[in-house]
N, C-alpha and C positions, 0 to 999 in steps of 0.2 A: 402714232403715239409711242412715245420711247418708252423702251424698258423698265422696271423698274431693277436696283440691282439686288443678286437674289442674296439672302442673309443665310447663314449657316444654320441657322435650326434649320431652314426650307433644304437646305440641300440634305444635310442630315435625316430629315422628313423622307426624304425624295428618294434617296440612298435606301433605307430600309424598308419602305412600299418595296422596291423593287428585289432586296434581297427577300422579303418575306410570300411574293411572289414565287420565287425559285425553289425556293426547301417544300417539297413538295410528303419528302418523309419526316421532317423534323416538323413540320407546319400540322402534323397526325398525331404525333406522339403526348403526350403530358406533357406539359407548359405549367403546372400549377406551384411550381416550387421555388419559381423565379422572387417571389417576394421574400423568401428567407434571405435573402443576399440584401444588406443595406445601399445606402447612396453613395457613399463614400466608401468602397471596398466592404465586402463580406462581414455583416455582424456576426455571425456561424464561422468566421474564417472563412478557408476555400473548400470543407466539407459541411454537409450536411447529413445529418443521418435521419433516413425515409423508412417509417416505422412501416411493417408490412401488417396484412390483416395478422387478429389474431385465430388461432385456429383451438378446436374443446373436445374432448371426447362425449359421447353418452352415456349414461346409467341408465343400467336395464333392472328395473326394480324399487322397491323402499329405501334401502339401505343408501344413505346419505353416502355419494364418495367425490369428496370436494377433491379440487384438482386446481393448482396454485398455473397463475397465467402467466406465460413465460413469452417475453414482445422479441419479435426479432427484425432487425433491420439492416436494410444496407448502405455503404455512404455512394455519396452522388460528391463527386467535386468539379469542383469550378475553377479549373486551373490549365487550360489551351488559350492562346492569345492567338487571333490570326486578323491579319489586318492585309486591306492594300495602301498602298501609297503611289501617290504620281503629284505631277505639279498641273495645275492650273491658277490661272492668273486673273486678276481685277475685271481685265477686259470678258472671260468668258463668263463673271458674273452676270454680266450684264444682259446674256441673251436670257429668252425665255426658259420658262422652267422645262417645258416638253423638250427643247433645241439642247439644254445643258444632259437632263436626264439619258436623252439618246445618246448623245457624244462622249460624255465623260462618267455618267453615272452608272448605265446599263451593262458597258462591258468591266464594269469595275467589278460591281456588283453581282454579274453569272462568275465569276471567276472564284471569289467569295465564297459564294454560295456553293459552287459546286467542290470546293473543298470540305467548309461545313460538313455536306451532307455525305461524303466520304466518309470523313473521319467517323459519321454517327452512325453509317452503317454497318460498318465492324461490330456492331454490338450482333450480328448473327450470328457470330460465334458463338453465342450466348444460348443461342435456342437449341434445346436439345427436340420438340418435337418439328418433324420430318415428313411432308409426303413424298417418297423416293420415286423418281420417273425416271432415272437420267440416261442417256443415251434416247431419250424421246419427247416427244413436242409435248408442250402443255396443250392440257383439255380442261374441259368444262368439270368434269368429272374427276380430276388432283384436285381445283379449287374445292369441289364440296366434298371430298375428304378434310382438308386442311380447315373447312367450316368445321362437319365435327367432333374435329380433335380439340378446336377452341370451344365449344357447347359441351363438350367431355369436361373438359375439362374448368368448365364454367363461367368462361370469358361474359361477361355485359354484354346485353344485344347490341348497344348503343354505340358509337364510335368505332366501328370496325372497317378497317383498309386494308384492300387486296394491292400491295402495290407489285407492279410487275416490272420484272427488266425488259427493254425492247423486244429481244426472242421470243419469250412467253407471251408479249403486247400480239407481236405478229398469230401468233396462235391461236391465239384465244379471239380478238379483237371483232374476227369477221362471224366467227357462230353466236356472240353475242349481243351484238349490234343492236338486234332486233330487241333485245331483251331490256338496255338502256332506257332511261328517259326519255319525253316526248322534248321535240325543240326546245317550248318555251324555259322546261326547267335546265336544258343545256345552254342555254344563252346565257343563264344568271351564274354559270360555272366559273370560278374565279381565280381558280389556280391553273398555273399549265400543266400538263400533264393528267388532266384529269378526267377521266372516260364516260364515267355515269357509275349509274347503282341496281346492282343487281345480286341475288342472295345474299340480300344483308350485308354485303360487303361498299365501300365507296370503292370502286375502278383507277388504280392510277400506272400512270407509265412513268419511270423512272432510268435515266441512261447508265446511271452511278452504281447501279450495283455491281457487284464485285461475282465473278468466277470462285468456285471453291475448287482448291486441289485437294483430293483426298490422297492420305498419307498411303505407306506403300504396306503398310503395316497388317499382317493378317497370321489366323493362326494362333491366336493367344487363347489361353485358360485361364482361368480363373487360378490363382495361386491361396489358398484355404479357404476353408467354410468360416463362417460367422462375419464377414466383412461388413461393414456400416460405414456410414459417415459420405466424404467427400472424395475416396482417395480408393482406388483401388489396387491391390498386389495383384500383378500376373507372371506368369512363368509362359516356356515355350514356343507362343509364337516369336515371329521375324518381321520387321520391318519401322521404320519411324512412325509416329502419331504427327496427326496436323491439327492446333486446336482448331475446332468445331467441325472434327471428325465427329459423325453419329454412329451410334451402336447398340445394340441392344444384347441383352447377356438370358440364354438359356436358363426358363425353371422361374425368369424373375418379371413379374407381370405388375402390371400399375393396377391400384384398384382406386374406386371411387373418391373422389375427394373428401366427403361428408360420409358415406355409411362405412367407408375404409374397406366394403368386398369386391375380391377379384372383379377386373375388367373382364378377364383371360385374353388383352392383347400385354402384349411384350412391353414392360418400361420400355422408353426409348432414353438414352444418356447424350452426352457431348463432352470432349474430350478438351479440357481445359487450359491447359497447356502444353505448346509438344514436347514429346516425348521422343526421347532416341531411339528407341526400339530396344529388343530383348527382355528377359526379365527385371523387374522392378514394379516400381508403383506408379500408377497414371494417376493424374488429378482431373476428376468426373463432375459435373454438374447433370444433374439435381444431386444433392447427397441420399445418399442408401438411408430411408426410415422403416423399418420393419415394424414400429410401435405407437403409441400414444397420439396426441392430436397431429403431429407432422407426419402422421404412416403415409407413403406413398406408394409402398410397393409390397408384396403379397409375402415375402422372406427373403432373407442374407440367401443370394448366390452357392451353390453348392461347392465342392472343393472341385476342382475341372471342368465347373460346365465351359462353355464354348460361347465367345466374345466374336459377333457379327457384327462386321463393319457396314454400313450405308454405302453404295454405289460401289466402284472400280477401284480397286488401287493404283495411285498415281493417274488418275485422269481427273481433269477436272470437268465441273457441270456449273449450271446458272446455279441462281439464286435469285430468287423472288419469296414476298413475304407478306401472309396474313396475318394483321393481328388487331388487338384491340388496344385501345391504345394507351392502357394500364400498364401492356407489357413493359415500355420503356418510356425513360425522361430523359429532357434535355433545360439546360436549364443554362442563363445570360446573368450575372453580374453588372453593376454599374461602376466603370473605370471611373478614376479620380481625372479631374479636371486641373488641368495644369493652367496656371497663371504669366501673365505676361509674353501674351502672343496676338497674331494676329488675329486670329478670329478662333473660337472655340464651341464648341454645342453637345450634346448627350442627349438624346432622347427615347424611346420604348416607342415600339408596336408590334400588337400580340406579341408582348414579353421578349421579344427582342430587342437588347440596347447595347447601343451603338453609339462610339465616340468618333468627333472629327476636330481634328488639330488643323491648322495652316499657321505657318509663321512664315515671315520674309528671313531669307537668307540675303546676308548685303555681298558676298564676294559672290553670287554668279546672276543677283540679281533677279531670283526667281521665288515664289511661291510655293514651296514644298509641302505635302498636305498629307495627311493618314488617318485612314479611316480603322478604326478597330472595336472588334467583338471578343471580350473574354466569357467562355463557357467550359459547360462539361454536360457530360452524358454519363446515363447509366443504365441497363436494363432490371427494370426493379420486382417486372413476375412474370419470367420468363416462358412460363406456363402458359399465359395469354396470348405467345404469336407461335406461328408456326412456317417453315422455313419449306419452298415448294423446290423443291430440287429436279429441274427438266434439263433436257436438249445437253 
């Protein structure tokens, strides 16, 4: 029976099955924010601004004391084009869909993909909570720390992924084996990379993540009392910052989210842009709140206390990452459709869309074709993941 020949939605179809296979951290993350982006380019433009909860103080008593609600948000934009492009021709329409998707679609598509989920994983930087291991193998026992710093902290039971970089996979993989799923619920597992479920977390192995170098930077003070905000002055120490260096600052404790009293563990911060070293001011994530419905931390930093860095200086460690998957978004735009070509298609699955062009070129006689994905990411509550620093 001959072929039939294959039409551009079906490759287009065919193409994003398979990219949507690969993103195996962007496929966890929040997906809901894709419909603000219209058909024809961005009704919102190329931001969006993603309201965060709101947060209230208590009254303890009769005494009425209203308290005006102040939304705070952050933008998410839609503005990376990454595409591949190659040529294929009339004839290789013609084979079947599995024969085209292996040849020409599969390694278009891990290449893709594996860029994608690069570029979104940068958003670590983001996280300032830390389970510090490094110079040692992941265990069982960093993951359920990094569980309750997300229960601390009040992450949803519900959608929660341990994804791991291979090191950590090799670690972890054989003492928990036993603890996995039975077959039949492994058989219906649909993404690669994905191990099972066990302490509330979904299992996954991830090649993409990235090494962190921590900066060389140590030895700093706090440079005055009453500091707040996002930005902190120090004096003293010596050495450059790397952002998503982690740190935690003497005297300064995180307390509850809701009743606002001491934890008595140590805020943990992250270091947001680097920094050259010596005195000046660093820019910090989470901002310093000492007060009202945003208190996160128990008081303003003393004048001198003592700024401790996460891991070694200048070495770097893995990274691997719990979280829920409020913590961060990622979100796909629909490119505009250009007219008079060969063939053209757009289509969505789970929220990924994806354009494909082919026109005939007449001087070399070939089929020139690109496939493209406009998006953006953002980490929207950063509180919800937490960053497992091993080996």
């Amino acid at each position: 029976m001959p072929n039939s020949i294959l039409t551009a939605t079906a490759v287009t179809r065919e193409a994003l099955r398979v990219l949507h296979q690969k993103l195996n951290f962007v496929g966890t993350i929040t997906r809901e924010y894709d419909d603000s982006f219209a058909q024809q380019g961005a009704k919102v433009g190329d931001t969006l601004k993603v309201r965060l909860p709101n947060q209230y103080t208590v009254r303890t008593g009769a005494t009425l004391a209203a308290q005006d609600t102040v939304e705070s948000a952050v933008e998410l934009k839609v503005q990376t084009q990454k595409g591949v492009d190659l040529n294929f021709t009339s004839i290789d329409l013609t084979m079947s869909l599995d024969d085209f998707s292996e040849r020409i679609i599969e390694p278009a598509m891990s290449v893709l993909a594996a860029n994608i989920e690069a570029d979104a994983m940068s958003m670590y930087k983001d996280v300032y909570n830390q389970v510090t291991n490094t110079g040692q193998p992941a265990s069982f026992a960093k993951v359920l720390q990094a569980r309750k710093i997300l229960v601390d902290n009040l992450a949803p039971l519900n959608a929660r992924t341990c994804n791991l970089n291979t090191q950590d996979n090799v670690d972890l993989v054989d003492a928990l084996k036993g603890l996995f799923n039975d077959k039949g619920v492994i058989s219906r597992q649909n993404r690669e990379g994905f191990m099972g479920r066990t302490a509330g977390f979904d299992f996954m192995e991830n090649t993409l993540w990235p090494a962190h170098v921590r900066g060389a930077g140590n030895g700093y003070l706090v440079n005055g009392a009453g500091q707040t905000g996002s930005t902190l002055a120090v004096n003293t120490g010596t050495g450059a910052l790397k952002a998503g260096d982690v740190f935690t600052i003497a005297g300064v404790n995180r307390v509850h989210p809701e009743t606002k009293q001491s934890t008595g563990v140590l805020q943990q911060f992250v270091v947001s842009e680097d920094y050259a070293g010596g005195a000046g001011t660093i820019q910090i994530s989470p901002a310093i709140v000492t007060t009202g419905a945003g208190q996160n931390v128990t008081g303003s930093p003393a004048a001198g206390a003592a700024i401790t860095f996460a891991g070694n200086a200048g070495a770097a460690h893995g990274i691997s990452m719990a979280y829920q998957k409020g913590a961060f978004a990622f979100a796909t735009a629909d490119m505009v459709m250009p007219r008079g070509v060969d063939f053209a298609s757009r289509e969505v699955f789970d929220g990924i869309s994806m354009r494909i062009v082919r026109q005939y070129d007449i001087n070399s006689d070939k089929f020139p074709c690109r496939l493209d994905v406009l998006y953006g990411f953002k980490t929207i509550r950063p509180q919800l993941a937490c960053r497992l620093a091993n080996n």
